[in-house]
N, C-alpha and C positions, 0 to 999 in steps of 0.2 A: 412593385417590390417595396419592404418593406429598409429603415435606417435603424442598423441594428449594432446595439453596442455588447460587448461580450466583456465581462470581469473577470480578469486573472486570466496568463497565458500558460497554464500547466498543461498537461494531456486531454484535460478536459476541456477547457475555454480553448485551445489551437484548434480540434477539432470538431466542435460546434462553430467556431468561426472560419474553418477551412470549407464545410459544411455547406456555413449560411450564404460565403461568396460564391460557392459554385453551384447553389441555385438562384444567381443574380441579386442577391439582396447585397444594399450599400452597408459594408461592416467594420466598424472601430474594434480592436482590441485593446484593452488596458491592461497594463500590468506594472506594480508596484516597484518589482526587484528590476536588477540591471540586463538579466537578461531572460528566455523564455526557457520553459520547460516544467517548471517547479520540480517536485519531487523529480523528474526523470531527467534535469541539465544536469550538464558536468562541469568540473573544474581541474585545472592543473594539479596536479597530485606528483609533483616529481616530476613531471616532462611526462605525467601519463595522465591522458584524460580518461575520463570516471567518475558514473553518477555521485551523488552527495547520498543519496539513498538508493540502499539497495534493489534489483529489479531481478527477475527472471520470468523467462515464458513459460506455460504449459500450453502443451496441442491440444488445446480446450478452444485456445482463447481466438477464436476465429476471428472478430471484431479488428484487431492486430493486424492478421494474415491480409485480410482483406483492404487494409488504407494501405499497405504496404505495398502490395497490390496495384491497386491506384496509384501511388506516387513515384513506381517504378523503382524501387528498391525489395523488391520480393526476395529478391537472392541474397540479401544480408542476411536473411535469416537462418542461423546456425542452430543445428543441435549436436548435444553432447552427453554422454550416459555420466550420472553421476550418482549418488548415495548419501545416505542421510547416518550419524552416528547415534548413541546415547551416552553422555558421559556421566559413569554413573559409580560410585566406590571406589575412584580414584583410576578410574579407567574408560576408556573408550572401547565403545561396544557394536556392530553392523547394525542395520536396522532398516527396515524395509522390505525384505522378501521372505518368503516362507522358508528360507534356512537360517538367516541372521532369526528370524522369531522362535525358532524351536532352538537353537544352540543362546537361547538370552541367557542366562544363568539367575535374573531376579526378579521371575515370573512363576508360579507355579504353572504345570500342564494345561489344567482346566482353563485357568488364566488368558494363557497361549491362546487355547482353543477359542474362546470366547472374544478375545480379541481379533485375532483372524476372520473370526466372522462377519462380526461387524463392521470391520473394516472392509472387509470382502463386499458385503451388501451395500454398503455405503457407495462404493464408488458405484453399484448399479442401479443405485434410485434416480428417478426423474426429478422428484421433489424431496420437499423436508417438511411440508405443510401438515401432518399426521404430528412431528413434533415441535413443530413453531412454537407453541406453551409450555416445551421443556425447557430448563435450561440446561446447559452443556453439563456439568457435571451430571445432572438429573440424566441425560442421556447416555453419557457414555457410562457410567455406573449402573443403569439397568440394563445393557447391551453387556458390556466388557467385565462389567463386577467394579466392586469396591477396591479390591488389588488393584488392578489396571490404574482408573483414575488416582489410586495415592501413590504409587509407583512412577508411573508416568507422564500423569497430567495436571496432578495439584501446584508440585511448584512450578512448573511452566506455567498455570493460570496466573499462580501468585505473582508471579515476576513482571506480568505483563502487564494485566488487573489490580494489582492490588488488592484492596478493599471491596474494589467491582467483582473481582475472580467468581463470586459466585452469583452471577447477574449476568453472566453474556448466553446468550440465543445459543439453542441444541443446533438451532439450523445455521448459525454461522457456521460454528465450528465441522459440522457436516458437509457444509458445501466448499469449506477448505479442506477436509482431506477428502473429497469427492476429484476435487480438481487436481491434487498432486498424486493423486491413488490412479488415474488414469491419466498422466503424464506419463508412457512408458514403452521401453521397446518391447521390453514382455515379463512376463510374471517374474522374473527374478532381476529386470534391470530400468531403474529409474533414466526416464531418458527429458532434461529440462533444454529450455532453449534460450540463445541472447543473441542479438541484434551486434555484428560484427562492426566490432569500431565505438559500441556500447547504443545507451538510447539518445543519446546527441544526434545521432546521424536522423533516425527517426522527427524528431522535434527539427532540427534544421531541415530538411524534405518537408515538411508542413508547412513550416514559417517560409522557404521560399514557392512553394507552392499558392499560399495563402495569399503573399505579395502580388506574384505573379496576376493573380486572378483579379487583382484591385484591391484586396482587402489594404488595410492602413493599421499597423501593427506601432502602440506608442508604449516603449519602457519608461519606467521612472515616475510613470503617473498612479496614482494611488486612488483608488476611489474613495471619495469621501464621502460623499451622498447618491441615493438615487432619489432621482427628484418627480411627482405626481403631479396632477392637474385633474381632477374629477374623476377620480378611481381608474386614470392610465398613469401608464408610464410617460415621463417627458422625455426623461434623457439622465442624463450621471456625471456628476462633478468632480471634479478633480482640485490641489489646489489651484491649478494653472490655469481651467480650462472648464466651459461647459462642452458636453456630448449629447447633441441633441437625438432623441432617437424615439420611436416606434415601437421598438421593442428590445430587451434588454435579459440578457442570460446572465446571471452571476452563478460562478462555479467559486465562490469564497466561501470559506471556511461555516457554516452554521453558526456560532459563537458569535457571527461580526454581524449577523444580519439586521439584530434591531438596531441597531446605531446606524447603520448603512442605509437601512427603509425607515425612517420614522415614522412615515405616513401608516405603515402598517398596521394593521387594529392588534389589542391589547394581546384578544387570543394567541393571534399566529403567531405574535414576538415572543411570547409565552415557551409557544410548544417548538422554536426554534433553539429559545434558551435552555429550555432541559434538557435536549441531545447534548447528553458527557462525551466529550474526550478526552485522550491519553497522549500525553505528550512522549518525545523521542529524544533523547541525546543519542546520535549514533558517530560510534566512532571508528576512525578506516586506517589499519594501521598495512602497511609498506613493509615486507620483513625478507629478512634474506634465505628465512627456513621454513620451511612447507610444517604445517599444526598438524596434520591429519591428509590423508585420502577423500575426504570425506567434503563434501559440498555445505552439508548443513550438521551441525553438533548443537543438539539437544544436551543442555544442561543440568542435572539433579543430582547438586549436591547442597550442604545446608550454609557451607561457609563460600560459597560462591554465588553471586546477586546481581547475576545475568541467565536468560533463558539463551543463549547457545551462544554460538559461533557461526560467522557466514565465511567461510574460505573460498571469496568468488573466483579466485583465480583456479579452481576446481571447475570454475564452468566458462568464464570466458579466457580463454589465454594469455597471459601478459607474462611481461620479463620478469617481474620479482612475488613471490607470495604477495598477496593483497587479502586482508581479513578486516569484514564489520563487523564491529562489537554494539548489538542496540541495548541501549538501556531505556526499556519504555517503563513511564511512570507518571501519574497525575503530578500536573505543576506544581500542587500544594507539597509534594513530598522534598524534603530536607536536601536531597542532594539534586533538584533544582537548578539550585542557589552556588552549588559548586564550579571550581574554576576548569576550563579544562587542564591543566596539569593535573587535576584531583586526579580527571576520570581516566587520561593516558595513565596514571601509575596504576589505579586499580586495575583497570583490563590488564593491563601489561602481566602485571600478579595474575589476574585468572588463564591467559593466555599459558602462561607458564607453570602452571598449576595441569591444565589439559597437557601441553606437552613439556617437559625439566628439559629437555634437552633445547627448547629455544630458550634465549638469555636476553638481555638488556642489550649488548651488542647486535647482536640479530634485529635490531628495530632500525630502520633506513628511514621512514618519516611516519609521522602519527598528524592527523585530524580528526576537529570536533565538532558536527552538526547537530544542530539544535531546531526542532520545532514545534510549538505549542499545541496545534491540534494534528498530530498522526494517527492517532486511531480510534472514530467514534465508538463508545458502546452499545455493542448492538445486545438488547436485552431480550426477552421473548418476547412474543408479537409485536416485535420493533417497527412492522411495518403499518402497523395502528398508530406509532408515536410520529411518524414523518409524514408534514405536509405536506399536501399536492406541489408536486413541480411547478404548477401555474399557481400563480399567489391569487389572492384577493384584489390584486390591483391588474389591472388588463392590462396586457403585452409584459409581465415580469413573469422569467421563471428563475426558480432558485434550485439550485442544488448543488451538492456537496460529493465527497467520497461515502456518507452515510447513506447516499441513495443508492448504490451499487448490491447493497442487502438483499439478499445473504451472500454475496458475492464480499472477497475479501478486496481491498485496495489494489487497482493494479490498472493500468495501461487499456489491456480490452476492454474492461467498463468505463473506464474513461472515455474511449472512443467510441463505446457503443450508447452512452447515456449523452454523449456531448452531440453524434450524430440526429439523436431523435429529437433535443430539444430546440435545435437547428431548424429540421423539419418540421418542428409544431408550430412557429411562426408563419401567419397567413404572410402569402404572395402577394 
């Protein structure tokens, strides 16, 4: 058996390392922050715990079903019927089934029709490989029209993208509405799922699983280096410590990688450093009055500079409203640099904007999460742009949330890509 160190304890590094210990390999995990999860830990939010970022299931994502499975918590898993808005000319609009789309009011007919379809088709392709060298726009503008994409999907690119907006993959954006287009009880009701008690319970089940089994799980250590000796791996340093090992998974961010491997030749630090991401300020505001019915509100207006609203307390239960506000934007952009009081009064404003009747009063607590790479750009043929999982240096493999492609960010790739890089390490 193989001495295996695993980078970063998110969804991905718990179960590549939950993985590696239960098929007898001796396994270290490191992780930087205080405690495990990444995107998917909680924090006290009021005496209510709840992710930092937001999460929800679709009955896609089998990878999920199945550790859950395994760790003997199957039956936390809830589902719950919910629906998606458009707020759009100073109002909120249904959206999602074949009567919110024919009663839209700022679509034409044909529009309607053409959208319908595509969306219809979409959720029953197997692949997207026909439009891998489309980009999204390029796609849904020859399927849906030109209305559709300026109507419905320009400024939602823009808010997300930026300057990228006309650079991301036909087949990302295909295989996210493939996945929430057949998330459903039936043609007229969206049905999503979440882990009762949130994704903490998930990540704790792991990590004591993981102990359990031998594995040695160290917070606070940061990896500094991974260190080589004749084109392997050695092991990985920390500042406190070396980690001698065999082989080595890093699930850290692509952007960290060439400083992390030096040893790596010019190319591969290269094609590591040109996968773009998009950073996230997301914020979670506590309220004492319900925005909407509505799970997910789609944003398009021009004096508003956010793509929607997440009113998770539409999908998991809790005592008070609970609403994310994501503001994703490359870090070079200006409000960055902002404090979070900036960005609580803006949302607050846009909150109050989608519904007048919540006020300043109505806000019970407000937080502000921040992180530098939330969402690589996946471009066309993005999967030409990403290296081999196994690096050039034997026993290292790398990867990130950009390998999940064309799969969007989320819990089952994480566990389905953490499980296999597990299992590519020789016994």
């Amino acid at each position: 058996m193989s001495r295996i160190v695993v980078i970063g304890a998110g969804a991905m590094g718990l179960a590549a390392a939950h993985r590696a210990v239960s098929l007898g390999h001796e396994v270290d995990l490191i992780e930087s922050d205080s405690v495990a999860g990444g995107m998917a830990a909680h924090f006290d939010f009021g005496g209510l715990s709840i992710e930092r970022f937001y999460h929800f299931v679709c009955k896609s994502d089998e990878p999920t079903f199945a550790l859950m499975r395994e760790l003997g918590i199957a039956d936390r898993m809830k589902w719950r019927g919910t629906s998606m808005g458009y707020f759009m000319k100073g109002k909120i609009h249904p959206w999602g089934d074949p009567i919110s789309l024919l009663r839209f009011p700022h679509l034409s007919l044909i529009a309607k029709f053409r959208t319908g379809l595509q969306m219809f088709l979409t959720t029953k392709a197997r692949d997207f490989s026909k439009v891998e060298h489309k980009t999204a726009r390029q796609w849904l503008e020859q399927g849906s029209g030109k209305e559709v994409y300026g109507t419905l999907w320009k400024r939602l690119m823009e808010l997300k993208f930026y300057e990228l907006a006309d650079d991301i993959s036909a087949s990302w954006i295909a295989t996210r509405v493939r996945r929430i287009g057949n998330s459903r009880r039936s043609i007229f009701q969206e049905e999503l799922g979440y882990i009762d008690g949130g994704s903490q319970v998930l990540v704790d089940a792991l990590v004591e699983a993981y102990t359990e089994k031998g594995g040695r799980l160290h917070l606070g250590a940061a990896a500094e280096r991974i260190e080589c000796a004749d084109g392997k791996v050695a092991g990985v340093r920390t500042k406190e410590r070396f980690f001698p090992a065999d082989a080595v998974i890093s699930t850290l961010p692509t952007p960290l990688v060439s400083r992390l491997v030096p040893d790596l030749p010019e190319a591969s630090k290269k094609k590591y450093d040109d996968i773009r991401n998009i950073g996230v300020v997301c914020l979670l505001f506590k309220l004492k009055k319900s925005i909407s019915r509505h799970f997910w509100i789609n944003i398009v207006d021009d004096t508003i500079e956010i793509p929607g609203l997440i009113e998770f307390s539409n999908l998991r239960p809790v005592s008070d409203t609970v609403v994310y506000v994501p503001y994703y934007m490359p870090t070079t952009n200006h409000k960055w640099s902002w404090t979070d009081q900036q960005f609580i009064d803006e949302a607050l404003g846009y909150i109050k904007k989608v519904n007048p009747d919540v006020s300043d009063n109505d806000v019970i607590e407000a937080r502000v999460g921040r992180l530098a790479y939330a969402q690589p750009v996946c471009e066309p043929n993005f999967y030409d742009k990403l290296p081999p999982v196994q690096t050039r240096i034997s026993g290292l493999q790398i990867a990130d949330t950009s390998y999940y492609y064309p799969e969007d960010r989320g819990i089952a790739e994480s566990v389905r890509l953490g499980k296999a890089m597990a299992e590519a390490v020789p016994k």
